[in-house]
C-alpha positions as CSV (number, residue, x, y, z in Angstrom):
1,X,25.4,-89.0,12.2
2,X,28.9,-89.4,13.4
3,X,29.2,-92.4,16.0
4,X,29.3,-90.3,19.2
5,X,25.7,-88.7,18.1
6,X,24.4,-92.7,17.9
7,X,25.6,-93.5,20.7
8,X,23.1,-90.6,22.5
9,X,20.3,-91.1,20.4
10,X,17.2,-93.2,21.6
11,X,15.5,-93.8,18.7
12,X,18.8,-95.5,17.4
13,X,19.7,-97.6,20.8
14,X,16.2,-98.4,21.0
15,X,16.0,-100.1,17.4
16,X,19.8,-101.7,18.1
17,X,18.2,-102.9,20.7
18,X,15.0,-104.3,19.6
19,X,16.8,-105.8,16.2
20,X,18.9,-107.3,18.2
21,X,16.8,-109.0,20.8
22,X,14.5,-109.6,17.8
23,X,17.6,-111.9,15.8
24,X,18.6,-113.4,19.0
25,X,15.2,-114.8,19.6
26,X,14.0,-115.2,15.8
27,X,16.4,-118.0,15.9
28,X,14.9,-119.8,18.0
29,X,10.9,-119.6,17.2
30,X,11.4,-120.9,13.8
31,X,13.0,-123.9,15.2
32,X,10.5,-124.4,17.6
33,X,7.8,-123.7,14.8
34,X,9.4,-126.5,12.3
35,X,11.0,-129.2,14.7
36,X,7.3,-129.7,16.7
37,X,6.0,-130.5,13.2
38,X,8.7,-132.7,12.8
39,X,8.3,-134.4,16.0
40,X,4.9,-134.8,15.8
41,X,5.4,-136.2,12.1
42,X,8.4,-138.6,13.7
43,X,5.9,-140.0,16.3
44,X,2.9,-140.3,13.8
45,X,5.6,-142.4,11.9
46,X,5.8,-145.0,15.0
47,X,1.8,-145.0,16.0
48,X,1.3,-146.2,12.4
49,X,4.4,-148.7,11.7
50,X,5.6,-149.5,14.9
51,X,9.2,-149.1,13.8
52,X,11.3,-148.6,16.7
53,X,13.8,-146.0,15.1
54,X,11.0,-143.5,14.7
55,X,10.7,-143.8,18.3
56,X,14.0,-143.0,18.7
57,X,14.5,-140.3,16.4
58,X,10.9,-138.6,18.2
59,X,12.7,-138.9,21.7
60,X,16.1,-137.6,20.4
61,X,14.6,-134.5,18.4
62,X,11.6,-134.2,20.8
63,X,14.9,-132.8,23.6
64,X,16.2,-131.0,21.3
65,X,12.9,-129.5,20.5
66,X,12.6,-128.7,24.6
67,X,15.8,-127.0,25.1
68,X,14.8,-124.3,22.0
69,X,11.3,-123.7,23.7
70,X,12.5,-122.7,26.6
71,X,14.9,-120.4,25.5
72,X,12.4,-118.8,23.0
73,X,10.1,-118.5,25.7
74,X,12.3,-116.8,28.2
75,X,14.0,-114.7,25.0
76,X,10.3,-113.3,23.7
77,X,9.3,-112.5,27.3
78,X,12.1,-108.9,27.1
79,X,10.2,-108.1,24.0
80,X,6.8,-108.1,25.1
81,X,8.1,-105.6,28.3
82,X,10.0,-103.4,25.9
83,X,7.0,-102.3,23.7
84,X,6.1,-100.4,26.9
85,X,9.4,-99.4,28.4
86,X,11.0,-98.2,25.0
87,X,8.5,-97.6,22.6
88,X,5.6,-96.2,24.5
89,X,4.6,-93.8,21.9
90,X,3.7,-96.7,19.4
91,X,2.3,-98.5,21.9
92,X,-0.4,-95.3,22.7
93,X,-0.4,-95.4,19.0
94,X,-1.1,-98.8,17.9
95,X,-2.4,-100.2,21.5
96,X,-6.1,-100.8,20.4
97,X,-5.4,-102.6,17.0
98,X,-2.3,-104.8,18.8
99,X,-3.9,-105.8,22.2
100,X,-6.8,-108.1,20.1
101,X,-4.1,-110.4,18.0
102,X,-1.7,-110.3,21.0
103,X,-4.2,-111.6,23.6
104,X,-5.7,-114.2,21.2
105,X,-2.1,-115.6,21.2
106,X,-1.0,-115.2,24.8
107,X,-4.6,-116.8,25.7
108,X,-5.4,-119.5,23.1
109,X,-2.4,-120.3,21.1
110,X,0.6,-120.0,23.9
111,X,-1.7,-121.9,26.2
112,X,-2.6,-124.8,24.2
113,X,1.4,-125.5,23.3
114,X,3.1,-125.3,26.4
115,X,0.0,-127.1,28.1
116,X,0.5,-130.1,25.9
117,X,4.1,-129.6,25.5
118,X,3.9,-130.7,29.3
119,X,1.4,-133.2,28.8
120,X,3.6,-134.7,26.2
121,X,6.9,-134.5,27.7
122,X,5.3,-136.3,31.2
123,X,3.0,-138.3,29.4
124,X,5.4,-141.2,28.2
125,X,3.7,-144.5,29.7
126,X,0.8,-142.5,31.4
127,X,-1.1,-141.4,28.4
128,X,-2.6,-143.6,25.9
129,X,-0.4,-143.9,22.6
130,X,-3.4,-142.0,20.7
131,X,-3.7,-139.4,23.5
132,X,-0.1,-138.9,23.8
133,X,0.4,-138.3,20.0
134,X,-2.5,-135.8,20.0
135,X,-0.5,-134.1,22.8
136,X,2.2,-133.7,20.5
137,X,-0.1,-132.5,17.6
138,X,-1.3,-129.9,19.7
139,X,1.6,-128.3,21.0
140,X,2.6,-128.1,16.8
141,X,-1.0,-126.4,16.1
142,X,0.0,-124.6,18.8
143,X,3.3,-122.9,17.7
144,X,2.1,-122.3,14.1
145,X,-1.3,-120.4,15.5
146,X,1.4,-118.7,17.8
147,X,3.2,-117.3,14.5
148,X,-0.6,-116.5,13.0
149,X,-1.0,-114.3,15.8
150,X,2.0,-112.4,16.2
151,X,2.7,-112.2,12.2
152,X,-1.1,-110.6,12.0
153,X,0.6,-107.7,14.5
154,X,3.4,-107.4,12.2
155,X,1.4,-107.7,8.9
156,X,-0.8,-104.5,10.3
157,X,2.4,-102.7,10.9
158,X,3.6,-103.2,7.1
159,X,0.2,-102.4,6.0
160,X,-2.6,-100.9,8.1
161,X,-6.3,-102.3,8.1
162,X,-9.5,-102.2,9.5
163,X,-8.4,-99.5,11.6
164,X,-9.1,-95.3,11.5
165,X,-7.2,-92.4,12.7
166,X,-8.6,-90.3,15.8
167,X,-7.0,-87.0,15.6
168,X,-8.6,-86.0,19.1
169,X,-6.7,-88.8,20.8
170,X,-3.8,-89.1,17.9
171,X,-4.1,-92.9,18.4
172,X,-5.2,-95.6,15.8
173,X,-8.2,-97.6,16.8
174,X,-9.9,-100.6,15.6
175,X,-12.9,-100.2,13.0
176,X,-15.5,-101.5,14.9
177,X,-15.7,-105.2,15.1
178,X,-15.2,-105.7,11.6
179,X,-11.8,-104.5,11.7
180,X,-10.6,-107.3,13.5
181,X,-11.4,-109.5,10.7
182,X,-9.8,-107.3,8.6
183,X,-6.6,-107.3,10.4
184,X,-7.0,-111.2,9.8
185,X,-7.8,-110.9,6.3
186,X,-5.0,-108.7,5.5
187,X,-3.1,-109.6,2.3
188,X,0.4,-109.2,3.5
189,X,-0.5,-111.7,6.1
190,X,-1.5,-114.6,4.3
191,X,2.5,-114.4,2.2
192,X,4.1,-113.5,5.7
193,X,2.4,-116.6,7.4
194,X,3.0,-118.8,4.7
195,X,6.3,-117.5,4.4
196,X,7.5,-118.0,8.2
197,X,5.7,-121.3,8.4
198,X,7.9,-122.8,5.3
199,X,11.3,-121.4,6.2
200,X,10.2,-122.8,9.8
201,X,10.4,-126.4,8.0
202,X,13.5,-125.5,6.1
203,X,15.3,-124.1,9.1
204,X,14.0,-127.7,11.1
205,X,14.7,-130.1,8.2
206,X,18.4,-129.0,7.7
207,X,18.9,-129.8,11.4
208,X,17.5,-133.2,11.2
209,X,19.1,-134.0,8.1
210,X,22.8,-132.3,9.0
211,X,22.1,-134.6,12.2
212,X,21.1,-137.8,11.3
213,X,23.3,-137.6,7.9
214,X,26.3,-136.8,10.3
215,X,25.6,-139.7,12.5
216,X,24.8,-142.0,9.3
217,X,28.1,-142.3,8.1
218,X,29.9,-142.0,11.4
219,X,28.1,-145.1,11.9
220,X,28.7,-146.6,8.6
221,X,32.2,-146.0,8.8
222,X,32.4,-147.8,12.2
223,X,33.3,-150.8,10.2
224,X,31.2,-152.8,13.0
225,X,28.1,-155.1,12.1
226,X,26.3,-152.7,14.4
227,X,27.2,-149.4,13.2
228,X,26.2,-150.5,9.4
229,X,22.9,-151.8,10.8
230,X,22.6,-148.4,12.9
231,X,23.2,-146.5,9.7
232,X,20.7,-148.6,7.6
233,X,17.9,-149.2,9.6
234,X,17.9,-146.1,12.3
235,X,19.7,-143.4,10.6
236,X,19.4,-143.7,7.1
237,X,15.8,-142.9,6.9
238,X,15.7,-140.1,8.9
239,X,18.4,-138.6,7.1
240,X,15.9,-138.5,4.3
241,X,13.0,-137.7,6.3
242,X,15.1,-134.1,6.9
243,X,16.3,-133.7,3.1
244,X,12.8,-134.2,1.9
245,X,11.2,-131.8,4.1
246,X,14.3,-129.0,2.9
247,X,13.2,-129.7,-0.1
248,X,9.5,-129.4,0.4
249,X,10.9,-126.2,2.8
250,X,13.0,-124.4,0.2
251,X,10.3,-125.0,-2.5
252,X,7.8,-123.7,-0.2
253,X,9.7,-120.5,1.1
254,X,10.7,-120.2,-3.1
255,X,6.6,-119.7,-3.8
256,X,5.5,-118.0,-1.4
257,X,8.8,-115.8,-1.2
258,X,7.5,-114.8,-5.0
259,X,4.2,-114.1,-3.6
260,X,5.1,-112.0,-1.0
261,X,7.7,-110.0,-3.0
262,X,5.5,-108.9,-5.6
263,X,2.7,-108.0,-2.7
264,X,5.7,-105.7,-1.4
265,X,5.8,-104.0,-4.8
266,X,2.1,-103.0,-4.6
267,X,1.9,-102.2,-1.3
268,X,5.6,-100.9,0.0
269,X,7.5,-100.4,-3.2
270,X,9.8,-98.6,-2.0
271,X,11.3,-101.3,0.3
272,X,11.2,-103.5,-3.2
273,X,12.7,-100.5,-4.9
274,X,15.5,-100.2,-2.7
275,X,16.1,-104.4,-2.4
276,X,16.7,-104.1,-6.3
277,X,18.9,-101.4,-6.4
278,X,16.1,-100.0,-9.1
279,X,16.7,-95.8,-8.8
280,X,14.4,-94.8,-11.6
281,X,11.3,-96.1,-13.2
282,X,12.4,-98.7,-15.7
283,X,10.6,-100.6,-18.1
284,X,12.4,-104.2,-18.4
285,X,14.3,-104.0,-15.2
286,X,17.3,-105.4,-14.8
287,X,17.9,-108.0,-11.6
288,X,21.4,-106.7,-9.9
289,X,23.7,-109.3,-8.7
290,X,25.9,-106.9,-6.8
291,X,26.1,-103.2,-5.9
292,X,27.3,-100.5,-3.7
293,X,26.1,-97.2,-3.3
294,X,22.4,-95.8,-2.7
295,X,20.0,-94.4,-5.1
296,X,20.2,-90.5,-5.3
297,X,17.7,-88.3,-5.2
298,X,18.3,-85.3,-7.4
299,X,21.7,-86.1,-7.4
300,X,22.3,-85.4,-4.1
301,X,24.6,-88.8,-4.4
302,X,26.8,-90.6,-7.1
303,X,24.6,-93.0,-9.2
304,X,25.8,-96.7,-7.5
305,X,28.2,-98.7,-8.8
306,X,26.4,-102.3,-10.3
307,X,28.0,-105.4,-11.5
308,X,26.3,-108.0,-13.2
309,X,22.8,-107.4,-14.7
310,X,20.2,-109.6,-16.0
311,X,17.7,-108.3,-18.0
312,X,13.7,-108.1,-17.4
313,X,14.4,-110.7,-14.0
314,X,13.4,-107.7,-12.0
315,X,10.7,-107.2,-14.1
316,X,9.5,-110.7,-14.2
317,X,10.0,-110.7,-10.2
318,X,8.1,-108.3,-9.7
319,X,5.4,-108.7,-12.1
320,X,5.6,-112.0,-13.9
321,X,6.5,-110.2,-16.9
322,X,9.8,-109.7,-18.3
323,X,8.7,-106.0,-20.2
324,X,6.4,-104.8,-17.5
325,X,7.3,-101.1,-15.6
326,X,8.9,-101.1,-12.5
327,X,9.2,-98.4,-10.1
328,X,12.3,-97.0,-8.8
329,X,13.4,-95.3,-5.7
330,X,13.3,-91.3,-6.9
331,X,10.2,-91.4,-8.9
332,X,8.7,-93.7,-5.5
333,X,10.1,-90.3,-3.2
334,X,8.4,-88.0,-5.6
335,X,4.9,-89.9,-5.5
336,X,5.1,-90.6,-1.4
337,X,5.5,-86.4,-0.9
338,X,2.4,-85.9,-3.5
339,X,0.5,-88.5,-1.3
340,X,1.7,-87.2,1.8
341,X,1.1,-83.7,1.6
342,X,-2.5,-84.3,0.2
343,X,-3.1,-86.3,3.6
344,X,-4.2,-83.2,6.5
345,X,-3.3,-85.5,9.0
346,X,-0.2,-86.5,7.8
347,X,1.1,-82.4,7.6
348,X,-0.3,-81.4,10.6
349,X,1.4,-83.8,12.7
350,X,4.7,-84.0,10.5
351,X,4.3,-80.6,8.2
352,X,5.8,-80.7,4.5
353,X,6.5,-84.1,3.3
354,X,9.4,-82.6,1.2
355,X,11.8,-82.3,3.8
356,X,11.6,-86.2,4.7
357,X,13.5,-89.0,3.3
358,X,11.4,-92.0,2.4
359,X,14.3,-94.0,1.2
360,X,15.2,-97.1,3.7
361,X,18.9,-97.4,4.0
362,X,19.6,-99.0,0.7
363,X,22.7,-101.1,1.1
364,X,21.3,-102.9,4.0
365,X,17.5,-103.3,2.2
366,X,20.1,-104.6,-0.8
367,X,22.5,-107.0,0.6
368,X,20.0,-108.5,3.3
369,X,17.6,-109.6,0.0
370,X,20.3,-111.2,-2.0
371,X,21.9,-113.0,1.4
372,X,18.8,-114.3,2.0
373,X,18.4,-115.8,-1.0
374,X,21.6,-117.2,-1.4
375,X,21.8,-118.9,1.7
376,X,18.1,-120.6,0.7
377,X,19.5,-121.8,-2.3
378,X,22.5,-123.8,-1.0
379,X,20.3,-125.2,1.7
380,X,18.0,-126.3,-0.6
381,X,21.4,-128.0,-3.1
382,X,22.3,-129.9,0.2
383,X,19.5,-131.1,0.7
384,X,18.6,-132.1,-3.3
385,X,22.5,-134.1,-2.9
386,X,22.0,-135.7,0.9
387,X,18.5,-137.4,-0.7
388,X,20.3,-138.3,-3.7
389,X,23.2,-140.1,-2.4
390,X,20.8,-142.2,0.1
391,X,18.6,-143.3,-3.2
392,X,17.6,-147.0,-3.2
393,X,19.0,-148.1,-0.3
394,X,22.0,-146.7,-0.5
395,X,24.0,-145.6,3.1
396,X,26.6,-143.1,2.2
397,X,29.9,-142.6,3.8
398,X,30.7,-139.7,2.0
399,X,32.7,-137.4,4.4
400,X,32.1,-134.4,2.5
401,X,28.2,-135.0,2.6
402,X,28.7,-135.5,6.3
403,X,30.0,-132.1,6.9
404,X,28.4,-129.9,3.9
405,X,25.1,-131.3,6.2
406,X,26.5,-130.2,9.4
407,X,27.7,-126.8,7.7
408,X,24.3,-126.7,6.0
409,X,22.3,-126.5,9.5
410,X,22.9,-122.9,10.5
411,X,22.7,-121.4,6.8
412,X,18.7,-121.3,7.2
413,X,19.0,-120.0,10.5
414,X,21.2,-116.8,8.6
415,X,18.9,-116.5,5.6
416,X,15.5,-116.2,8.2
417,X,17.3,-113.4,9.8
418,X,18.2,-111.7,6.7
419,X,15.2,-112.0,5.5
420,X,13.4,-110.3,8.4
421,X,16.4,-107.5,8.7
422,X,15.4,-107.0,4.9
423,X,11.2,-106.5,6.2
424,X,11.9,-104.7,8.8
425,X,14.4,-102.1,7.9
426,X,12.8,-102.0,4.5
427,X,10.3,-100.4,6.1
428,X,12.0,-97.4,7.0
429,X,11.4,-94.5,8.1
430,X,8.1,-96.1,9.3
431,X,7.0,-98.1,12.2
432,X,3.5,-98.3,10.9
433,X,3.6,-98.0,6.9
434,X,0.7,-95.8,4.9
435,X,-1.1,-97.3,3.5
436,X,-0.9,-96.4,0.0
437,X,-4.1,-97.4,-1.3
438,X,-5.7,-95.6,1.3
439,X,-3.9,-92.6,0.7
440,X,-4.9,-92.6,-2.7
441,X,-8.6,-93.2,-2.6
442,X,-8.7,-90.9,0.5
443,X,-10.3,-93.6,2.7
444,X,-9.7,-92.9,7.0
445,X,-7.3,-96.1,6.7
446,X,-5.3,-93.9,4.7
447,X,-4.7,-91.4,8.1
448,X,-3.1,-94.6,9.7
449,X,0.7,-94.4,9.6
450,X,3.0,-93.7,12.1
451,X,7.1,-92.5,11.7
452,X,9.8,-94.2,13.8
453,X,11.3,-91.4,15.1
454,X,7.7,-90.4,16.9
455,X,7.6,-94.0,18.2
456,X,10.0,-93.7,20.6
457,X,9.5,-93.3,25.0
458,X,10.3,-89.5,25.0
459,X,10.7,-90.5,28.9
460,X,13.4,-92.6,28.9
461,X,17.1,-91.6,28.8
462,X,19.2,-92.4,26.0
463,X,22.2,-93.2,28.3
464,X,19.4,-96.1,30.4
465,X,18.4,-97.4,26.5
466,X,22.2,-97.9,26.1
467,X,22.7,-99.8,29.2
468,X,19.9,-102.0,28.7
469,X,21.1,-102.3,25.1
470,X,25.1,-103.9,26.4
471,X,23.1,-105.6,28.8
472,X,20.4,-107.6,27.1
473,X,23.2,-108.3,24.1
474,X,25.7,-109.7,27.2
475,X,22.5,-111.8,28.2
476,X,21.4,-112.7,25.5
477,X,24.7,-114.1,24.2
478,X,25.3,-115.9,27.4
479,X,21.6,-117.6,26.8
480,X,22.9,-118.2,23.1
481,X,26.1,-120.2,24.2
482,X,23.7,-122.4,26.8
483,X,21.8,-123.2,24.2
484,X,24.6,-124.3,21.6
485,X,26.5,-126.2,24.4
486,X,23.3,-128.0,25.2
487,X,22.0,-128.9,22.0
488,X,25.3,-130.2,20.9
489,X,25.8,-132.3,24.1
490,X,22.7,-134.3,23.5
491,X,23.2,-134.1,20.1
492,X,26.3,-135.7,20.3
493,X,24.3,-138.9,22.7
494,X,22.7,-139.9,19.8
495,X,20.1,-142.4,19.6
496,X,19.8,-145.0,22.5
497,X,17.5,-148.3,22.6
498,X,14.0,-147.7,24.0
499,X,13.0,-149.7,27.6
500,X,10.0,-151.0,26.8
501,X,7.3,-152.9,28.9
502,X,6.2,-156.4,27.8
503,X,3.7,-154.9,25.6
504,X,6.4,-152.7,23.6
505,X,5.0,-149.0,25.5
506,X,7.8,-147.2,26.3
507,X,7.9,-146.0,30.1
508,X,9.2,-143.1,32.1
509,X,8.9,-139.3,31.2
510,X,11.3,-137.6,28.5
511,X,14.1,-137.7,30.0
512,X,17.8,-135.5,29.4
513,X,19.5,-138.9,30.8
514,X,19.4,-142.2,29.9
């Protein structure tokens, strides 16, 4: 498709456009997700110690915290509208299965956190210190039963349950009430939730470390009595409060990233297939560090060029076994057309299965994967050297810590938004993915899949999805830039003394000005 043909085609403007809206806002709802567990954390800190500098470090995150829940809020909003405006095909399609796990969060989970996220914020000196710290703990519930919800949605589109296919109508619809607890119970979910949730505190504790590490040894180096005592006694341990929870983060999103990988391989091998550049069925497959070029089929392209090659990792990866078979992305296209064509619905809505490609587009499945990874991985080093250089009481004025920390806080960021360009394009050619086992045992879950290029509003002009496309990307990056410039200006305040009352409450709502 040369670029002029792209640039006219709605199914491609409409997935530029929801990718990108997607990114744009994924940024920000893992931040939210991680740093209201780490404010709530901060504050449980004070109600139990009564050491001031957790007070401090819950106001000074607790803006921060603000200023990204806003944004995500307003940034989600253009996603909900363009399911209907854009994709009004999937949404006849899918509209009876989505609407239960969308409403439960729009109704119970988005409620309780930005009901308590106001209580919180206006509750400083008006609430108990009990009641305001449950405020807090809600609005974290909250987010994370937010990401349940809307993961469960996405979970169903990588791998269909609880739900039939009604030819009459050509819609999929829920299976009775017990599909809904099967949407719930979905395997993919439990690995995609666990996932999200761990990156979430990765993501959060690399900005509270980069932070407060970046503000310890400004301090430190101060050469003042006050700046060393700052450093000690107020930055210092919050420093370590962020590198332990990247730590507990990047082992987290390590496990249940193995988890979830090997549940791809079962369920949606050929997005697995494609990550590891595997192009035939290999016994003992090797894990590729680099390549470039796509797997043929029938050599209708050059085998891809590979460098570097470790024996049996793919193997082991995929199947905790270092000799175990793997399967690769022709012999995957050969077994997806038998499946396919066997399925009536299937070829009377899309005819022979032979004359599809069931690859995903490889080098972007490829390199997304390994980004990913890589970008995990140094967080997780910073982090292991930040809590290792503030051992026993020790302040560090290492410059080079100072900025590897501030350099560190954006890598997480990257590697969550690789990682979901790697799920979601992975999935390709499919908005809602077969599924397999379905397919194969001939069960009516089996009927449930849906291509992308049928997904599209067959209404709506390519030349309108392009303009909305320049617009919402101008819009977006605008909001993007607001929300740098502000979290850096208050970031840059640092931590201020507390007014307290005689009795050591603090007074007055959270306030962005001291």
């Amino acid at each position: 498709m040369t670029l002029a043909q792209a640039a006219l085609d709605s199914v491609t403007i409409g997935r530029w456009q929801f990718g990108i809206t997607t990114v744009y806002h994924f940024i920000l709802v893992p931040l939210t997700i991680g740093m209201s567990l780490m404010v709530a954390l901060m504050q449980t800190f004070w109600h139990k110690t009564g050491k001031e500098h957790w007070l401090q470090a819950t106001r000074f995150f607790g803006k921060l915290l603000l200023i990204t829940f806003a944004l995500g809020v307003a940034t989600g909003i253009v996603q909900e509208f363009q399911f209907g405006m854009n994709w009004s095909e999937y949404s006849r399609y899918v509209g009876d299965i989505f609407g239960a796990p969308l409403a439960v969060e729009a109704l119970l989970a988005f409620f309780l956190e930005s009901t308590f996220l106001g209580l919180w914020i206006f509750g400083w000196g008006r609430l108990s210190k009990t009641l305001h710290l449950v405020s807090i703990w809600c609005v974290a519930i909250g987010t994370m039963l937010s990401a349940l919800w809307i993961l469960g949605a996405n979970s169903w589109m990588q791998h269909p349950v609880g739900a039939t296919f009604n030819a009459e109508t050509g819609r999929a619809e829920l299976d009775k009430a017990t599909g809904f607890f099967q949407i719930v119970a979905n395997p993919v979910l439990f690995w995609e939730f666990t996932h999200v949730i761990t990156s979430a505190w990765l993501i959060a504790g690399s900005v509270i470390a980069g932070l407060a590490t970046w503000w310890m040894i400004r301090a430190h180096r101060s050469d003042t009595e006050l700046g060393r005592e700052q450093a000690l006694n107020v930055w210092r341990p919050i420093a370590r409060f962020g590198f332990v929870v990247v730590l507990v983060g990047g082992l987290g999103v390590t496990t249940t990233g193995h988890f979830q990988g090997q549940e791809i391989v079962e369920l949606q091998p050929m997005k697995m297939a494609a990550a590891e550049g595997i192009c035939m069925d290999a016994k003992g497959a090797a894990f590729t560090v680099a390549q470039f070029g796509s797997c043929p089929l029938e050599g209708d392209t050059p085998e891809p060029t590979k460098f570097v090659e470790v024996p049996g990792v793919a193997a082991f990866m995929s199947h905790n076994d270092f000799n175990a078979e793997v399967q690769g992305v022709a012999d995957i296209q050969k077994r997806m057309v038998d499946l396919l064509n066997a399925n009536p619905d299937f070829t009377a809505k899309y005819g022979d299965a032979a004359q599809y490609d069931f690859r995903p587009p490889q080098m972007a499945s490829f390199w997304s994967f390994r980004l990913m990874i890589a970008l995990g991985m140094v967080a997780f080093l910073v982090g292991a050297w930040g809590l290792w250089a503030t051992r026993k009481g020790a302040v560090s004025d290492n410059k080079w810590l100072g900025r590897l920390a501030l350099l560190n806080m954006p890598l997480p960021f990257i590697a969550a938004s690789f990682g979901w360009i790697f799920t979601e394009i992975g999935r390709q050619p499919w908005i809602v993915m077969p599924n397999l086992k379905g397919l194969e045992n001939g069960d009516p879950v089996g009927s449930v899949m849906l291509m992308t290029d049928s997904a599209i509003s067959p209404n709506v002009p390519a030349a309108q999805m392009l303009a909305t496309l320049i617009g919402f990307t101008l819009l977006y990056a605008i909001l993007g830039v607001i929300w740098f410039v502000l979290m850096k200006r208050y970031a840059l305040e640092g931590i201020h003394s507390s007014k307290k009352t005689h009795e050591g409450e603090t007074v007055g709502a959270l306030s962005f000005g001291y």
